[in-house]
PQR file with spaces between the fields and no chain letter, atoms N, CA, C, O and H, PARSE charges and radii, in Angstrom:
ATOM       1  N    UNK     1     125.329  133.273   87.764 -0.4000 1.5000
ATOM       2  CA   UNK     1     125.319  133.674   86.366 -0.0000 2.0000
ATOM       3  C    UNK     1     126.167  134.938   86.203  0.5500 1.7000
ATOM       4  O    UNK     1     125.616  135.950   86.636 -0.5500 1.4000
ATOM       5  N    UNK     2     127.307  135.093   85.707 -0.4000 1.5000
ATOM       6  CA   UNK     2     127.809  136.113   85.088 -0.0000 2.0000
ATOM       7  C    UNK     2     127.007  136.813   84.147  0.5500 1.7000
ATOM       8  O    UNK     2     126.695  136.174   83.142 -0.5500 1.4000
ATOM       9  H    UNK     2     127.754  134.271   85.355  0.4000 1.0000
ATOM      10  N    UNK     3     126.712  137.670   84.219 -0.4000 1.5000
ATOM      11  CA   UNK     3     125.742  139.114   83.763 -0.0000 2.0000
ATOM      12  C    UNK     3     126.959  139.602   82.647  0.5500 1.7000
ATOM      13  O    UNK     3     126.681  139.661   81.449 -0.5500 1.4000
ATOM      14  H    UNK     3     126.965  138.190   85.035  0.4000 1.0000
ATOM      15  N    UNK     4     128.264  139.930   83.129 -0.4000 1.5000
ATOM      16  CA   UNK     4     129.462  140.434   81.972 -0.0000 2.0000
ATOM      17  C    UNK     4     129.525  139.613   80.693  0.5500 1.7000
ATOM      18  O    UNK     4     130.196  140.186   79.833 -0.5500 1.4000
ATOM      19  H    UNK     4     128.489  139.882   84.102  0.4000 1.0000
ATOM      20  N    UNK     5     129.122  138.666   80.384 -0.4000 1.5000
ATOM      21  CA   UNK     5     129.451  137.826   79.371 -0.0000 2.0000
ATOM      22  C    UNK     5     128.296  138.343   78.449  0.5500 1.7000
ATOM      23  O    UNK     5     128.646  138.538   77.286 -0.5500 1.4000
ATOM      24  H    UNK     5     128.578  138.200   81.083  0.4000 1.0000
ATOM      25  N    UNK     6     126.834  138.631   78.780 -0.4000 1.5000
ATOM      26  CA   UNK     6     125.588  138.361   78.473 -0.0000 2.0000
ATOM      27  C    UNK     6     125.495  139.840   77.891  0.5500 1.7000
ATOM      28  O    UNK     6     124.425  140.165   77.375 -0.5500 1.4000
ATOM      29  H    UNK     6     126.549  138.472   79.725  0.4000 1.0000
ATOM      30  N    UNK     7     126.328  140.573   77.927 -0.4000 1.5000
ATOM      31  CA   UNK     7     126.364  142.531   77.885 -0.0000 2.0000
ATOM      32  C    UNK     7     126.294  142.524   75.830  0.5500 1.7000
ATOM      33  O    UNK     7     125.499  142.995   75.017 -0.5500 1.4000
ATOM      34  H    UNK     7     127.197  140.309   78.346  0.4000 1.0000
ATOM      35  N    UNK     8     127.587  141.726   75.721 -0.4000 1.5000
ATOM      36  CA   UNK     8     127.810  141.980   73.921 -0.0000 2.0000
ATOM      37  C    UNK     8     126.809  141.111   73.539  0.5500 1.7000
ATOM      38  O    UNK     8     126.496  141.458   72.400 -0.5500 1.4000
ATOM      39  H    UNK     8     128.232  141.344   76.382  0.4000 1.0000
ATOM      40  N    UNK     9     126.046  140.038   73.924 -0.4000 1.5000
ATOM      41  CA   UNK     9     124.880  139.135   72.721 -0.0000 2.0000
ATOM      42  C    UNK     9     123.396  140.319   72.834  0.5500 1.7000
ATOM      43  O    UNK     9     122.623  140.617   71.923 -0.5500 1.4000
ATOM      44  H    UNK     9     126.300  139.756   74.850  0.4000 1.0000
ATOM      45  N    UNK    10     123.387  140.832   74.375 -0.4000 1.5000
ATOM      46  CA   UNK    10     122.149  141.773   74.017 -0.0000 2.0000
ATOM      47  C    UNK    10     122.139  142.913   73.629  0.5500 1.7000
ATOM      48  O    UNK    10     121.130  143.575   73.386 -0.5500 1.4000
ATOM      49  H    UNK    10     124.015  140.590   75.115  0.4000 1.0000
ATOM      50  N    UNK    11     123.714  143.399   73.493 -0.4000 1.5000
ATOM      51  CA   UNK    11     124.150  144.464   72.536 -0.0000 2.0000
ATOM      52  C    UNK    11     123.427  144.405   71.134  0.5500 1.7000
ATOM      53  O    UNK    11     122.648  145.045   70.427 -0.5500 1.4000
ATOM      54  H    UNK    11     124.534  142.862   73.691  0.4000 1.0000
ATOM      55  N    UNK    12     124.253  143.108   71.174 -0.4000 1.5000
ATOM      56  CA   UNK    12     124.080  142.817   68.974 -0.0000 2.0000
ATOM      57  C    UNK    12     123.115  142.362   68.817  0.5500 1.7000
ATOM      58  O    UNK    12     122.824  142.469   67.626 -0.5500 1.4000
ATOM      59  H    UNK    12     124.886  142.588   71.748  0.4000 1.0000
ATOM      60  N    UNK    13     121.974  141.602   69.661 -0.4000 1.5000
ATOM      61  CA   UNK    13     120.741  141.440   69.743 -0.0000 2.0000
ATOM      62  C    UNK    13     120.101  142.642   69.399  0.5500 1.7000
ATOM      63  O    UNK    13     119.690  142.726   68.241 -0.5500 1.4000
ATOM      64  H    UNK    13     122.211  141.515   70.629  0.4000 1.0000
ATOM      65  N    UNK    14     119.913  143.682   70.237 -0.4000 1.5000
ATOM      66  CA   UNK    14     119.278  144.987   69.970 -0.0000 2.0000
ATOM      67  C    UNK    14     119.198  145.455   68.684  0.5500 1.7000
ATOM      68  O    UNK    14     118.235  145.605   67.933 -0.5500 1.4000
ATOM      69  H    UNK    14     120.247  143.613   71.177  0.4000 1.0000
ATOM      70  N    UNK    15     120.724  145.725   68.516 -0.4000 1.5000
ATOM      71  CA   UNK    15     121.303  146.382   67.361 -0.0000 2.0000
ATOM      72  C    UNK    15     120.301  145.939   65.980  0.5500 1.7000
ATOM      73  O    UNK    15     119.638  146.617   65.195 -0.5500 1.4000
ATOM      74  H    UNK    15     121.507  145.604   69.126  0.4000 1.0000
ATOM      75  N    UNK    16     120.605  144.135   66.143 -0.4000 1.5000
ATOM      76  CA   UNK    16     119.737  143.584   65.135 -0.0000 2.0000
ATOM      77  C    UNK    16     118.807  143.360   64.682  0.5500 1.7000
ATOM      78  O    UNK    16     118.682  142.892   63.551 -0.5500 1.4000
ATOM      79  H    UNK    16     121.144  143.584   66.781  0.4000 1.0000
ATOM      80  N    UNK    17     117.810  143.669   65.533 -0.4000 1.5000
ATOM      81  CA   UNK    17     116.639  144.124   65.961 -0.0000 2.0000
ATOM      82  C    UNK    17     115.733  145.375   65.439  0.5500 1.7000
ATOM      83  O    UNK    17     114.605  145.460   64.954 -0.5500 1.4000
ATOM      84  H    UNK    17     117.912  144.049   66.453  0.4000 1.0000
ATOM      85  N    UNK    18     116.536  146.100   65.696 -0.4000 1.5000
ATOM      86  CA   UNK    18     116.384  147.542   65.597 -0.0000 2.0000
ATOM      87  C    UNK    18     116.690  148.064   63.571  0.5500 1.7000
ATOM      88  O    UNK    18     115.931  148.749   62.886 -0.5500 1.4000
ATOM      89  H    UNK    18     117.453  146.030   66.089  0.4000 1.0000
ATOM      90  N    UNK    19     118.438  147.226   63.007 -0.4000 1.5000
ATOM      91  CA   UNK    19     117.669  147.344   61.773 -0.0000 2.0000
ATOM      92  C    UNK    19     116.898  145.985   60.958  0.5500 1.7000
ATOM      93  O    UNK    19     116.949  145.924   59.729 -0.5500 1.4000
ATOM      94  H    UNK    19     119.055  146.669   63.564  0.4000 1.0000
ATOM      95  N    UNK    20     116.251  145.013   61.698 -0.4000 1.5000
ATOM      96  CA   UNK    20     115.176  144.920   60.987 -0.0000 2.0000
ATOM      97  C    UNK    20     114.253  145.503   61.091  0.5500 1.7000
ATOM      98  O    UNK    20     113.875  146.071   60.066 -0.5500 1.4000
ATOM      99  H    UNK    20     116.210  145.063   62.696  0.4000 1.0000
ATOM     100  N    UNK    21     113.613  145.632   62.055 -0.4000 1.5000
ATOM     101  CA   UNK    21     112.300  146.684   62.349 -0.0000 2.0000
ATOM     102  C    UNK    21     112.103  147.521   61.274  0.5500 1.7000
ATOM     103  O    UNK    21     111.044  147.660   60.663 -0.5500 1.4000
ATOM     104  H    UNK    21     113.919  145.170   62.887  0.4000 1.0000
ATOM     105  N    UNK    22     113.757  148.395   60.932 -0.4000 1.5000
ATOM     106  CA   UNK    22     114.014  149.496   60.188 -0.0000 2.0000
ATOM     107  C    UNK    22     113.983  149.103   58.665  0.5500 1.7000
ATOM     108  O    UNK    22     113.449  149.924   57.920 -0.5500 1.4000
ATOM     109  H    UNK    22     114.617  148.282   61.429  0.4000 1.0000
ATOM     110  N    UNK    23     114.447  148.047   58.155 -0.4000 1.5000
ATOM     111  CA   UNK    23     114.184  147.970   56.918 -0.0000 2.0000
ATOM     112  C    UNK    23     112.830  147.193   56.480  0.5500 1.7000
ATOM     113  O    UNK    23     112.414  147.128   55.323 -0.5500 1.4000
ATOM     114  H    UNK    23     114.881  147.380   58.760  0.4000 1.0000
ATOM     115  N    UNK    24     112.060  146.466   57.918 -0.4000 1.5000
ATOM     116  CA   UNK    24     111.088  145.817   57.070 -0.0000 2.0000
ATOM     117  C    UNK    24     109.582  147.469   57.253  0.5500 1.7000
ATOM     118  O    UNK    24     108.366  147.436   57.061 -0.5500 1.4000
ATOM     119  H    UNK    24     112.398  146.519   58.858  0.4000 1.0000
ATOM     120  N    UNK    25     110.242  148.300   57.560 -0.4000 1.5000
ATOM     121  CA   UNK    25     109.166  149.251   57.860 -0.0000 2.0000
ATOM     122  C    UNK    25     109.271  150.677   56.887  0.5500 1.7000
ATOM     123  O    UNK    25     108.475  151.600   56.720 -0.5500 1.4000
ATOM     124  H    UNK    25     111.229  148.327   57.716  0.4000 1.0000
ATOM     125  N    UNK    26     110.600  150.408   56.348 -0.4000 1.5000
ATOM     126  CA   UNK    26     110.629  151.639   55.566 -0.0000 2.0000
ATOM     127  C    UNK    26     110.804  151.114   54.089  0.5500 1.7000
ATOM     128  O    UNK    26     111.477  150.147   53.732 -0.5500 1.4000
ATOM     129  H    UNK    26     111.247  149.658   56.484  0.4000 1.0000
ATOM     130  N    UNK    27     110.140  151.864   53.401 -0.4000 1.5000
ATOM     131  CA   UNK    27     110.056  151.361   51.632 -0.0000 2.0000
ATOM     132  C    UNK    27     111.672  151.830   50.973  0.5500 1.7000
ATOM     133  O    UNK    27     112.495  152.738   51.091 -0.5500 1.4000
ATOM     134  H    UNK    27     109.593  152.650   53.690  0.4000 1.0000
ATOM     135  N    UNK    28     111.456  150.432   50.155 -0.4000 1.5000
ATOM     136  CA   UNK    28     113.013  150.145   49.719 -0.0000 2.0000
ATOM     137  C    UNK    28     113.544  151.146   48.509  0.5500 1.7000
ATOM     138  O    UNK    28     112.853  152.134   48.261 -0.5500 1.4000
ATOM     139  H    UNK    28     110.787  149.694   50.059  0.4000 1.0000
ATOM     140  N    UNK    29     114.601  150.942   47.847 -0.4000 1.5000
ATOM     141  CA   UNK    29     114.890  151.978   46.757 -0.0000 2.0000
ATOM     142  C    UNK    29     114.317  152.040   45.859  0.5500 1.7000
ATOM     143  O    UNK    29     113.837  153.108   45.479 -0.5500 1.4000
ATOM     144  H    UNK    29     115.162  150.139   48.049  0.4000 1.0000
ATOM     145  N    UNK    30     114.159  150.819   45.159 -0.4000 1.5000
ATOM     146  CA   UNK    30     113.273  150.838   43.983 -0.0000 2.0000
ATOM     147  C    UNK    30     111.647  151.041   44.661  0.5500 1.7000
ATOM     148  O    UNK    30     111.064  152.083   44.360 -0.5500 1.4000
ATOM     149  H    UNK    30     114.549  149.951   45.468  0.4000 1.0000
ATOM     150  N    UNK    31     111.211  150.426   45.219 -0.4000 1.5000
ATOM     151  CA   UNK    31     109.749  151.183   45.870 -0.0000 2.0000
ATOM     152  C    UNK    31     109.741  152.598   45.736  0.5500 1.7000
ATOM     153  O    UNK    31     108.753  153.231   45.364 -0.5500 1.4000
ATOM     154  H    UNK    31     111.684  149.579   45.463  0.4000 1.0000
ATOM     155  N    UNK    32     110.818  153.086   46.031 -0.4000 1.5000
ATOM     156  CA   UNK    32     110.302  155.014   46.399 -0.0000 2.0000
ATOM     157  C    UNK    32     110.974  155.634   44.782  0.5500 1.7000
ATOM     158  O    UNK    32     110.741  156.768   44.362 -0.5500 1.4000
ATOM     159  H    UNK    32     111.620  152.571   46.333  0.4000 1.0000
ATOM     160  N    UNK    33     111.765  154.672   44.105 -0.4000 1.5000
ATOM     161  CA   UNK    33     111.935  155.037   42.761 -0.0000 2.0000
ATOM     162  C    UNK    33     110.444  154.959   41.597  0.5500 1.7000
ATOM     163  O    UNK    33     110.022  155.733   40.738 -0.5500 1.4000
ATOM     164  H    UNK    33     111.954  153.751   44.446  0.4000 1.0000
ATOM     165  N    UNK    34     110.082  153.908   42.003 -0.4000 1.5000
ATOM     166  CA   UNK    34     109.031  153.685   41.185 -0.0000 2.0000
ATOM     167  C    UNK    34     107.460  154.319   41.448  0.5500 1.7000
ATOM     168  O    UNK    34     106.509  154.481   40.684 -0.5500 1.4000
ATOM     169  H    UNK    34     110.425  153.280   42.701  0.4000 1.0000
ATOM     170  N    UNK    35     107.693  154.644   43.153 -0.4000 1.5000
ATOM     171  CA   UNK    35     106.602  156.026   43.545 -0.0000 2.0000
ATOM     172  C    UNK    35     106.793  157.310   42.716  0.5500 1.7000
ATOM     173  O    UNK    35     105.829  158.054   42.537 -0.5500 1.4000
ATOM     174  H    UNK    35     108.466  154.512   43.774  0.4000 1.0000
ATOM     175  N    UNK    36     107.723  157.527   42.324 -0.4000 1.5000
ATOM     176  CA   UNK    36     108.098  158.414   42.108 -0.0000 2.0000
ATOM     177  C    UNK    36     108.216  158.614   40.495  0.5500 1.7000
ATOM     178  O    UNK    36     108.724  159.692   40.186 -0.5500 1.4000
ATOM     179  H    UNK    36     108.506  156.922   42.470  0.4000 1.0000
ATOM     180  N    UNK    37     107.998  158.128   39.870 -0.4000 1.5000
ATOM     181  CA   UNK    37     107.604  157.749   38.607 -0.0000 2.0000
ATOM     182  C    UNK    37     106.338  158.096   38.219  0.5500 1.7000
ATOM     183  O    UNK    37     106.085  158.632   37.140 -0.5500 1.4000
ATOM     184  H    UNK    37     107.585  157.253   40.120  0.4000 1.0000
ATOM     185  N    UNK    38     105.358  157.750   39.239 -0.4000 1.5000
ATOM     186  CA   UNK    38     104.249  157.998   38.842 -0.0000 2.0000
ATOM     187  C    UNK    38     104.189  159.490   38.661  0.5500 1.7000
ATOM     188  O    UNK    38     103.626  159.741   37.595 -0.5500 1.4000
ATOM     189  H    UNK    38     105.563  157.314   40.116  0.4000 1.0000
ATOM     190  N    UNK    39     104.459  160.277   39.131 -0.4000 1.5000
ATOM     191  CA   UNK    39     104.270  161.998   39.055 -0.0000 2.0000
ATOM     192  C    UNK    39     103.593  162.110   40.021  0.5500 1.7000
ATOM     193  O    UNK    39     103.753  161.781   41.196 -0.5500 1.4000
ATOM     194  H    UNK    39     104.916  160.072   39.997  0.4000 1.0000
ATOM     195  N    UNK    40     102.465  162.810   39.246 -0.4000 1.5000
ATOM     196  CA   UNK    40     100.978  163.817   40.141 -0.0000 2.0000
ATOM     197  C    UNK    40     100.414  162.266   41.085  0.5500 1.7000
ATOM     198  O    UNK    40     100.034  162.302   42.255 -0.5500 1.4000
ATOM     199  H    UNK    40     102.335  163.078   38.291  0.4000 1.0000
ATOM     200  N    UNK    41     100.463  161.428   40.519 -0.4000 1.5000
ATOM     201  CA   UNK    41      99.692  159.838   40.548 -0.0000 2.0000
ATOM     202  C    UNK    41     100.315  159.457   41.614  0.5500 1.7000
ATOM     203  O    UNK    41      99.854  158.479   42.202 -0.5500 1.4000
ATOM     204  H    UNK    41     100.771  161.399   39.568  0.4000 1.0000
ATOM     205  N    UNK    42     101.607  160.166   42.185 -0.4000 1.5000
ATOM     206  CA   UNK    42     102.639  159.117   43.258 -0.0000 2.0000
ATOM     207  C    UNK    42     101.669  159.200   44.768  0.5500 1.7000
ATOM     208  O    UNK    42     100.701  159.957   44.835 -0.5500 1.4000
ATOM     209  H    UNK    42     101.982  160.961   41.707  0.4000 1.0000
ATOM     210  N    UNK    43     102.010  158.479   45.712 -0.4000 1.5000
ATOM     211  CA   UNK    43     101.665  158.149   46.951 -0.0000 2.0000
ATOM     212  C    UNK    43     102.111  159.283   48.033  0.5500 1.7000
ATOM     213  O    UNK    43     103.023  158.915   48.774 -0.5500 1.4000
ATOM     214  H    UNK    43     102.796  157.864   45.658  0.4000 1.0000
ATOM     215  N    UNK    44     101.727  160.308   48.197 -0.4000 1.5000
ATOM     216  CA   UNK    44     102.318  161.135   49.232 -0.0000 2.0000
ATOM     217  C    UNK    44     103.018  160.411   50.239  0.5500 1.7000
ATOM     218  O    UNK    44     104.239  160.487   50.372 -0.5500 1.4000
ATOM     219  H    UNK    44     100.986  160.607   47.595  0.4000 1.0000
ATOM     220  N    UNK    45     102.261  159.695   50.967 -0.4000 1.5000
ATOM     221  CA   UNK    45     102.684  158.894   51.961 -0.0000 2.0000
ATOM     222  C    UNK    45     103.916  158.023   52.015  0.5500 1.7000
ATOM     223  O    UNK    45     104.565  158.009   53.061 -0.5500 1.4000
ATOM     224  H    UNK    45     101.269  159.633   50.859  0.4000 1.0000
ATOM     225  N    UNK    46     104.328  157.238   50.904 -0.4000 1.5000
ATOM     226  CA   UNK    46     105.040  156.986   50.382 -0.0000 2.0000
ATOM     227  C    UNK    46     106.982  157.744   50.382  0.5500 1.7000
ATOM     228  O    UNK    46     108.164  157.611   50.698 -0.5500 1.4000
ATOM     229  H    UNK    46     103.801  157.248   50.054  0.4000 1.0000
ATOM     230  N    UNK    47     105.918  158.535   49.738 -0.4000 1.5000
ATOM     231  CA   UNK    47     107.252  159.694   49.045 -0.0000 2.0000
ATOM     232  C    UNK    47     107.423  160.944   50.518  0.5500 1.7000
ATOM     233  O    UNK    47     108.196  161.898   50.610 -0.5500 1.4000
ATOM     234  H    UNK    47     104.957  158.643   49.481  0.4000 1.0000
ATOM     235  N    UNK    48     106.763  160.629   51.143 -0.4000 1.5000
ATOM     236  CA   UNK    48     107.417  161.004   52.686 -0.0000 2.0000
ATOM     237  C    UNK    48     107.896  160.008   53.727  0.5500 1.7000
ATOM     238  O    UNK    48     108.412  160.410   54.770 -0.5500 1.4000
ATOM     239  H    UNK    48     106.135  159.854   51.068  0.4000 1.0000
ATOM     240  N    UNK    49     107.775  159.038   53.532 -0.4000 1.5000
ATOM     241  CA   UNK    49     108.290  157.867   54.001 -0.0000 2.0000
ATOM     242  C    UNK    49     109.661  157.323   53.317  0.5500 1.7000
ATOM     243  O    UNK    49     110.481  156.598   53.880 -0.5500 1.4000
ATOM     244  H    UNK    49     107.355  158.711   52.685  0.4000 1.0000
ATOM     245  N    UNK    50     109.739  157.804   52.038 -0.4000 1.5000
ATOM     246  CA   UNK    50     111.133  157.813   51.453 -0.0000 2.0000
ATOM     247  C    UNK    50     112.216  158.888   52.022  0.5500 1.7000
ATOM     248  O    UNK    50     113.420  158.787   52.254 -0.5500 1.4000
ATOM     249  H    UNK    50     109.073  158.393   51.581  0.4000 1.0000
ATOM     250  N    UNK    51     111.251  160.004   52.154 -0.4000 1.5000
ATOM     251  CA   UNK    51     112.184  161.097   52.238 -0.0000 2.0000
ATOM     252  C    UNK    51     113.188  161.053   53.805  0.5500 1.7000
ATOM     253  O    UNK    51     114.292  161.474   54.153 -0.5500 1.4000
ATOM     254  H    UNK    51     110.272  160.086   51.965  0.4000 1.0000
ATOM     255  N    UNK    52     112.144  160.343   54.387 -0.4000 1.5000
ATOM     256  CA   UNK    52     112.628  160.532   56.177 -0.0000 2.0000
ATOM     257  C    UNK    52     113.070  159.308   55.970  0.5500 1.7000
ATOM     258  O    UNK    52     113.814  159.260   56.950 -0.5500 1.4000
ATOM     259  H    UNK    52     111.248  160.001   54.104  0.4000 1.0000
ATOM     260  N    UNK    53     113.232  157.993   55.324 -0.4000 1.5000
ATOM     261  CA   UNK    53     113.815  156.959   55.527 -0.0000 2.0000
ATOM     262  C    UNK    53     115.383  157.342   54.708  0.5500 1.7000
ATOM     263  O    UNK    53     116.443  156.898   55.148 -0.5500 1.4000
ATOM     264  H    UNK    53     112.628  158.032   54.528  0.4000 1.0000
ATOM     265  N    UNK    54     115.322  158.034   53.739 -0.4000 1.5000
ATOM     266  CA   UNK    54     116.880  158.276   53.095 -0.0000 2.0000
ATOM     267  C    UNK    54     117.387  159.710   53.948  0.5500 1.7000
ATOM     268  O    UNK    54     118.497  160.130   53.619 -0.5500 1.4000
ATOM     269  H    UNK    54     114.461  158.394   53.382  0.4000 1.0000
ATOM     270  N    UNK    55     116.720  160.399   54.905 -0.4000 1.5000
ATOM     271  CA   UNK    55     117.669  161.587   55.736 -0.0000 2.0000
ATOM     272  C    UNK    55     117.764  160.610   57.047  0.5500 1.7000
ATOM     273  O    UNK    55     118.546  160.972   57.926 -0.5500 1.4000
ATOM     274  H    UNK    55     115.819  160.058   55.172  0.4000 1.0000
ATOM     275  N    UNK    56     117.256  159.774   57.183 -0.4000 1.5000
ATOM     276  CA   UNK    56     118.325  158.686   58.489 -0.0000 2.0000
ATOM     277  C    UNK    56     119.257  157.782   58.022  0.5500 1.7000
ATOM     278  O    UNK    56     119.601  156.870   58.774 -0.5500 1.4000
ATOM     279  H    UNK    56     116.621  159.480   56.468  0.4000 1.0000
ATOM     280  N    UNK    57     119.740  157.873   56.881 -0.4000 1.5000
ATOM     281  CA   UNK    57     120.647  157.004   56.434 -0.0000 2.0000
ATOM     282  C    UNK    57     122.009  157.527   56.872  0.5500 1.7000
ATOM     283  O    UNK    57     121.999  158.756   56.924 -0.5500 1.4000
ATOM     284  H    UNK    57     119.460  158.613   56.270  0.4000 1.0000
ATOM     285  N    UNK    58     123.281  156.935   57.234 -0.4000 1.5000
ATOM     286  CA   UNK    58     124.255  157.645   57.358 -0.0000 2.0000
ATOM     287  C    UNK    58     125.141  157.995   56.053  0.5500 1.7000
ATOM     288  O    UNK    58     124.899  157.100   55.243 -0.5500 1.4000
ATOM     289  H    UNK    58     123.289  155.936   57.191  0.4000 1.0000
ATOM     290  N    UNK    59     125.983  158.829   55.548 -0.4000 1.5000
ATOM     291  CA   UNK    59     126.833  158.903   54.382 -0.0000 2.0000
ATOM     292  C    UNK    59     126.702  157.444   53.712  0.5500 1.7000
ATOM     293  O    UNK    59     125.868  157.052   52.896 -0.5500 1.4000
ATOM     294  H    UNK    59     126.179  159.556   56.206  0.4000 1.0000
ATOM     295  N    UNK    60     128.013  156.611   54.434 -0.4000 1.5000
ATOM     296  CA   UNK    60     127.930  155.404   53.535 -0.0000 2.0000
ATOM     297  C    UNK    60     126.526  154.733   53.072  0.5500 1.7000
ATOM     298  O    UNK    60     126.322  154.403   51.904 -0.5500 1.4000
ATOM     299  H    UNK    60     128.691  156.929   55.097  0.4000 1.0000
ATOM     300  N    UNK    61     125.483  154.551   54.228 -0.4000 1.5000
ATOM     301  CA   UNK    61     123.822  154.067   53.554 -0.0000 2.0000
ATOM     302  C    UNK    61     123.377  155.081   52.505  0.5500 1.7000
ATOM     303  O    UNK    61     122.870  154.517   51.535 -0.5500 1.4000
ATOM     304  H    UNK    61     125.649  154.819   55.177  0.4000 1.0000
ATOM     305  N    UNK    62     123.420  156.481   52.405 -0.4000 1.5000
ATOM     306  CA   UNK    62     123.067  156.931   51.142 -0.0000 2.0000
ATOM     307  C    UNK    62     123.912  156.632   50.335  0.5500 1.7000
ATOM     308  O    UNK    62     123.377  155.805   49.596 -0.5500 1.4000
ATOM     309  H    UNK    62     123.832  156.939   53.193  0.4000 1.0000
ATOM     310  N    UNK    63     125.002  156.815   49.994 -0.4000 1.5000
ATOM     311  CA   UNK    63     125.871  156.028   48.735 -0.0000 2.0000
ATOM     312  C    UNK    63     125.305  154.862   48.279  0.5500 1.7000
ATOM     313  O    UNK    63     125.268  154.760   47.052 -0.5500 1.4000
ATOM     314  H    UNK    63     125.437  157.486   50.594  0.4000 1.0000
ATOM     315  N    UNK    64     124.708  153.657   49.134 -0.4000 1.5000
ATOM     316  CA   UNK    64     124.496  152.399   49.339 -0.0000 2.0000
ATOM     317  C    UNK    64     122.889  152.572   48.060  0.5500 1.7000
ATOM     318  O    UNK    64     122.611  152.346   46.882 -0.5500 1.4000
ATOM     319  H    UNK    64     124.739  153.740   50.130  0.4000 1.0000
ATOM     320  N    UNK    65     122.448  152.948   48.934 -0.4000 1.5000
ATOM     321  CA   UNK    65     120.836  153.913   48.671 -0.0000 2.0000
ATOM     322  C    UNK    65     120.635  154.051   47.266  0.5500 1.7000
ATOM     323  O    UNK    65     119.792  153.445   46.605 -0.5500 1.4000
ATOM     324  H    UNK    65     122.674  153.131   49.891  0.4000 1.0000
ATOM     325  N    UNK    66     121.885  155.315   46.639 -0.4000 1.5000
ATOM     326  CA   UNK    66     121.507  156.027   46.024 -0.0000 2.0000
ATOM     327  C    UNK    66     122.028  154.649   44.394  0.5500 1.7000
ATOM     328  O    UNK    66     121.713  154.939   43.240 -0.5500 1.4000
ATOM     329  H    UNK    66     122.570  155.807   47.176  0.4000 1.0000
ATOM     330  N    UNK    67     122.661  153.548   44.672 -0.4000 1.5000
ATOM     331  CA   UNK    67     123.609  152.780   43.730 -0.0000 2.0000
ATOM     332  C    UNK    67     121.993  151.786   43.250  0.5500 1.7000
ATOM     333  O    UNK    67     121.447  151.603   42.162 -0.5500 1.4000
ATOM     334  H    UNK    67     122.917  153.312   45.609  0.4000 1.0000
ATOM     335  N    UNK    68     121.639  151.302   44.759 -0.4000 1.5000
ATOM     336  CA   UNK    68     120.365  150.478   44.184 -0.0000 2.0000
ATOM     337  C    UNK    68     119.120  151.502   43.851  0.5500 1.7000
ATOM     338  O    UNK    68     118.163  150.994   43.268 -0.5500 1.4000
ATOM     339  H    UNK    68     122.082  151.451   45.642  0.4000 1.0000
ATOM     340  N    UNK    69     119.062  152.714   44.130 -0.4000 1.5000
ATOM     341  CA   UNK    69     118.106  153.267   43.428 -0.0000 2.0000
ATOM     342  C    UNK    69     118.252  153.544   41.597  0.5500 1.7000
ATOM     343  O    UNK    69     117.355  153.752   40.781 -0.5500 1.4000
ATOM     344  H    UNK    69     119.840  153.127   44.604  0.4000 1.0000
ATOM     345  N    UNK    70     119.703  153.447   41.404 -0.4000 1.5000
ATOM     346  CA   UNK    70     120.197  153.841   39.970 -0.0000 2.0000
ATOM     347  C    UNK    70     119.718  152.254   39.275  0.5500 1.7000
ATOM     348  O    UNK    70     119.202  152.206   38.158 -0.5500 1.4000
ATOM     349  H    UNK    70     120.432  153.278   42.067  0.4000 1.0000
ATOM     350  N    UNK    71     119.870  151.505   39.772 -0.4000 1.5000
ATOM     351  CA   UNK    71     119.954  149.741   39.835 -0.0000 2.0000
ATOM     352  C    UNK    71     118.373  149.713   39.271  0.5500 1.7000
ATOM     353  O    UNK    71     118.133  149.317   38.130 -0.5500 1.4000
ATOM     354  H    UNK    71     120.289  151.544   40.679  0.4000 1.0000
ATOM     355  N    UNK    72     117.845  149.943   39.728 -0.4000 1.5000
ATOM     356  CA   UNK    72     116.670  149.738   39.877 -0.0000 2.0000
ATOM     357  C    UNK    72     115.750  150.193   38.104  0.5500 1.7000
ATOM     358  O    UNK    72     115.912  151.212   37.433 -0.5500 1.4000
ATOM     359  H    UNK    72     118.040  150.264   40.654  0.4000 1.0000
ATOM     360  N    UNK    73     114.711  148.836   37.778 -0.4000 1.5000
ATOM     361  CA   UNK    73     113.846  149.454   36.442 -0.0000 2.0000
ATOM     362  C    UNK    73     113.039  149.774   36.829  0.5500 1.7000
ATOM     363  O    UNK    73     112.177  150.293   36.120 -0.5500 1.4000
ATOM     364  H    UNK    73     114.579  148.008   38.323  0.4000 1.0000
């Protein structure tokens, strides 16, 4: 078995892996838009789970971020 061939599928395996994990675990734009709506009423938990999910975003994902949070009713 060549092992060299098998290097890039468990690369992009990982990779892919890693952001689902990431988006099915962190609350989406409109989720932390509409936490955030509420005021005094919002979800702490939530609205710290937004905060650390949009400071791991890179430049282009906050641009991305910030278009469907505007998007969003």
């Amino acid at each position: 078995m060549n092992t060299r061939n098998n290097k890039p599928i468990f690369l992009f395996s990982m990779i892919s892996a890693g952001f689902i994990l990431f988006s099915c675990g962190a609350p989406g734009a409109c989720e932390c838009k509409k936490n955030a709506g509420l005021g005094s009423k919002a979800d702490s938990t939530t609205t710290n789970e937004c905060k650390d999910a949009f400071e791991a975003l890179s430049r282009e994902e906050k641009n991305e971020y910030k278009e469907e949070y505007t998007a969003c009713k």
